[in-house]
C-alpha positions, 0 to 999 in steps of 0.5 A: 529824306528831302520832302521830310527835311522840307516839311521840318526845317522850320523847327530845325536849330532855330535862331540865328543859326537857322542859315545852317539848316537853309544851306544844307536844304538848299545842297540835299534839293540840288543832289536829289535832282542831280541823282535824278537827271543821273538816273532818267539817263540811265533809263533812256539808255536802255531799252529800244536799242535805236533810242538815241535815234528816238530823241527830238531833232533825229532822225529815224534811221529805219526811215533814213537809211542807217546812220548818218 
């Protein structure tokens, strides 16, 4: 829906009125990122039981001795 929308705005409600389209542009970009944040969470938490472990700055806990 997004990249169709981008492609075809221009021709959508030309005129003055054109604002309308440029908003709703702009509120559909940002809930597609928002959905996609929502879902690279949601695919990071599964897995690997240790992930939270796994991200940079923390430490493993195989290597550390378990939790700290």
């Amino acid at each position: 829906m997004v990249p169709a929308l981008g492609a075809t705005q221009t021709s959508i409600l030309p005129g003055p009125e054109h604002w309308v389209i440029q908003v709703l542009h702009l509120l559909v970009g940002l809930t597609a990122i928002a959905l996609a944040e929502v879902l690279g969470r949601r695919i990071r938490g599964r897995g690997d039981p240790r992930a939270s472990w796994n991200r940079p700055g923390r430490a493993d806990p195989a290597i550390h001795g378990g939790d700290r």
